[in-house]
Backbone as a printed PyTorch tensor [residue, N CA C, xyz], in Angstrom:
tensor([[[ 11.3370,   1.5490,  10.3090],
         [ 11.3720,   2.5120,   9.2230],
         [ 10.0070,   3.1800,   9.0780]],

        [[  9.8010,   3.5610,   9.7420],
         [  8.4120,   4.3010,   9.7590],
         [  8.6030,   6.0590,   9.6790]],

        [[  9.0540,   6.4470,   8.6360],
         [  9.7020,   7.9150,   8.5810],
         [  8.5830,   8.5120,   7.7520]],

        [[  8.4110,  10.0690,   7.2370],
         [  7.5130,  10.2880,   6.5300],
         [  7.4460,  10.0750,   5.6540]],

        [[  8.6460,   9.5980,   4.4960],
         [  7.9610,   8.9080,   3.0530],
         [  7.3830,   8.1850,   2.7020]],

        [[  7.7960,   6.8280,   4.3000],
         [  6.8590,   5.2710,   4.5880],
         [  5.4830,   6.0200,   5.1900]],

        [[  5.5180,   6.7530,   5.6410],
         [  3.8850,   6.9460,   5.7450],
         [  3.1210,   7.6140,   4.9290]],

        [[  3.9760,   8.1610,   3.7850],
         [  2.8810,   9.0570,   2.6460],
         [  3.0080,   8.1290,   1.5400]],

        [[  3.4890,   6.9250,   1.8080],
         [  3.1800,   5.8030,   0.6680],
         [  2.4550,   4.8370,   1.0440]],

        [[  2.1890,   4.9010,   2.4120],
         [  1.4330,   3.4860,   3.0620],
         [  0.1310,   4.4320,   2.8170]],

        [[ -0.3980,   5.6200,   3.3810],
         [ -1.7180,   6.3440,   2.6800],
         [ -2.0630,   6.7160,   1.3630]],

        [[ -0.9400,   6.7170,   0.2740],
         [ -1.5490,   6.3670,  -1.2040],
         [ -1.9240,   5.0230,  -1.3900]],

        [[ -0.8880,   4.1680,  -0.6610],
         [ -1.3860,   2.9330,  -1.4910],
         [ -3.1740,   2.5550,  -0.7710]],

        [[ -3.2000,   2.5660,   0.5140],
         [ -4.2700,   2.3910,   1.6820],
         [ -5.5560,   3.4560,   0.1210]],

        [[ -5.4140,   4.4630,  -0.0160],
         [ -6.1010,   5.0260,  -1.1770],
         [ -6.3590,   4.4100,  -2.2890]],

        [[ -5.7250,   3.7200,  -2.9220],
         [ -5.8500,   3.2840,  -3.9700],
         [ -6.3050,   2.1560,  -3.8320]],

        [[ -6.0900,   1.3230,  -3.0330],
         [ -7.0970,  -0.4210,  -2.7680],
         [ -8.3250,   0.5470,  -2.6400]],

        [[ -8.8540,   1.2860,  -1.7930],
         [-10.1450,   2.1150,  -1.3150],
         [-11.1230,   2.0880,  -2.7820]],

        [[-10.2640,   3.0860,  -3.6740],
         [-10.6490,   3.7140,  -4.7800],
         [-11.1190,   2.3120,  -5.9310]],

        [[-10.3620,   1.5390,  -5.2790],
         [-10.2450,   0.1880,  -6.7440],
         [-10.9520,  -0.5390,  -6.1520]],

        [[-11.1480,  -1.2050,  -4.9710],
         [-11.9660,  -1.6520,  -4.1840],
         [-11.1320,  -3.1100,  -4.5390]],

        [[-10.1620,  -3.4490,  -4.6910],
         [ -9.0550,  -4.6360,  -4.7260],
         [ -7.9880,  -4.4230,  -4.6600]],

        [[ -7.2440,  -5.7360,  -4.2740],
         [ -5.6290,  -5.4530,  -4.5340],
         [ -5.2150,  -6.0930,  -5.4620]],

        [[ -4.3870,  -4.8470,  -6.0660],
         [ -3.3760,  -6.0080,  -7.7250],
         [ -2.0320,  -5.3560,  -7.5010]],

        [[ -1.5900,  -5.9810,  -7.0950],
         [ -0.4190,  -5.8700,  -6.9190],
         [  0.3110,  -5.0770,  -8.1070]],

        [[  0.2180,  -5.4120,  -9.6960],
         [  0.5960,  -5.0300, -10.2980],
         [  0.2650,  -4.0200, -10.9570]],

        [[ -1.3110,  -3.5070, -10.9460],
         [ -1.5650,  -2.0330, -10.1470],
         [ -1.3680,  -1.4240,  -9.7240]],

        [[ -0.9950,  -1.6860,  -8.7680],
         [ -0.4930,  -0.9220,  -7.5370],
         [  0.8580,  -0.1770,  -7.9360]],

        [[  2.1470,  -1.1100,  -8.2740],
         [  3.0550,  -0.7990,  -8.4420],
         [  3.2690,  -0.1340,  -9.8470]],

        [[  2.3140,   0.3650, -10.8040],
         [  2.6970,   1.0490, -11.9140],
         [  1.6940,   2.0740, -11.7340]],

        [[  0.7750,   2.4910, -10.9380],
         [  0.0310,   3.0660, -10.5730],
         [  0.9630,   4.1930,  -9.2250]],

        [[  1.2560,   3.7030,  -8.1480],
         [  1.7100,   4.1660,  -7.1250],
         [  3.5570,   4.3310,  -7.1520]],

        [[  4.0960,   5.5200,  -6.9330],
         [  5.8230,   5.2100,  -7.0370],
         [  5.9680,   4.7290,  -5.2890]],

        [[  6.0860,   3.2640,  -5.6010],
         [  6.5160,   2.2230,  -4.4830],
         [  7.3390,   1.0560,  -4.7130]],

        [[  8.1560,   0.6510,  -4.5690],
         [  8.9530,  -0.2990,  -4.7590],
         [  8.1710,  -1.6960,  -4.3940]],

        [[  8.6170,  -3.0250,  -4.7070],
         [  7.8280,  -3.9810,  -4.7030],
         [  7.6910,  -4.2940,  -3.1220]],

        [[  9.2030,  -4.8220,  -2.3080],
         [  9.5070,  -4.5600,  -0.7310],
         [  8.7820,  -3.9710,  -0.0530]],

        [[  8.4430,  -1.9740,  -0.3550],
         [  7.7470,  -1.4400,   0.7890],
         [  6.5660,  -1.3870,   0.4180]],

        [[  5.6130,  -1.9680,  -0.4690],
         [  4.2800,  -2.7160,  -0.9060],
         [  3.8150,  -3.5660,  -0.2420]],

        [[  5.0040,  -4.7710,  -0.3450],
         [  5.0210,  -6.2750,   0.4020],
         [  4.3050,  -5.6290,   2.3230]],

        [[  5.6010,  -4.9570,   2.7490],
         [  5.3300,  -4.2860,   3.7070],
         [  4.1730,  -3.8660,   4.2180]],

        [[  3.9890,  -3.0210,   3.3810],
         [  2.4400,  -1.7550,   3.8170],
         [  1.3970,  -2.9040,   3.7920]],

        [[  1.2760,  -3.9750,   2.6890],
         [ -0.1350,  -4.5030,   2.5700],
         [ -0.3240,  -5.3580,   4.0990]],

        [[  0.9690,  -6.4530,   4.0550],
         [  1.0430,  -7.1520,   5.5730],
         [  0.3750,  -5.9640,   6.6470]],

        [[  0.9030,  -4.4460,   6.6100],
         [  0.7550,  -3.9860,   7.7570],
         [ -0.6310,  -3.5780,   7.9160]],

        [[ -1.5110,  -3.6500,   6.5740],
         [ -2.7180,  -2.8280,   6.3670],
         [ -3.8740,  -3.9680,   6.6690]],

        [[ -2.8340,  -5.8910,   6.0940],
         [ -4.0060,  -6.6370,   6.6460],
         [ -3.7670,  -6.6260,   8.1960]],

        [[ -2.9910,  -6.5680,   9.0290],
         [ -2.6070,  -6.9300,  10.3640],
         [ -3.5350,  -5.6970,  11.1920]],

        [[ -3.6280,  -4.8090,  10.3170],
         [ -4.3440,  -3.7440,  11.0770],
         [ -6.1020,  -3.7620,  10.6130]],

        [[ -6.5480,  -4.7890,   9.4790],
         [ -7.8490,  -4.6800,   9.6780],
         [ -8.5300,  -3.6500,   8.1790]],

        [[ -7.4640,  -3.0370,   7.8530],
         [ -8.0500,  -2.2010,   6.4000],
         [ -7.6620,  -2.5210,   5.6590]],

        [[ -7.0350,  -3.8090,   5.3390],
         [ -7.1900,  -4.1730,   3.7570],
         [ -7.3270,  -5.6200,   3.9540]],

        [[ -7.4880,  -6.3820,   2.5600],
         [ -8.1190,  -7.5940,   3.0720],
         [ -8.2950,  -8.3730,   1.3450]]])
């Protein structure tokens, strides 16, 4: 599922850890329109890739 909505939500959220300089999950999700699932998703994919942490 890597279509363009999954990628213009995996670069807000990738933005917003940046900007906050943490992850809160519950931040994130009242902050960003992302469902909890493609969150779960993006973060796994963002630590596996080295930019978030």
């Amino acid at each position: 599922m890597q279509d363009r909505k999954y990628q213009k939500k995996k670069a807000l959220v990738e933005k917003f850890i940046k900007k906050q300089g943490r992850i809160d999950h519950s931040v994130i999700l009242n902050s960003v329109d992302v469902d909890y699932d493609t969150l779960m998703r993006i973060l796994d994919e963002l630590r596996n890739e080295g930019r978030a942490g």
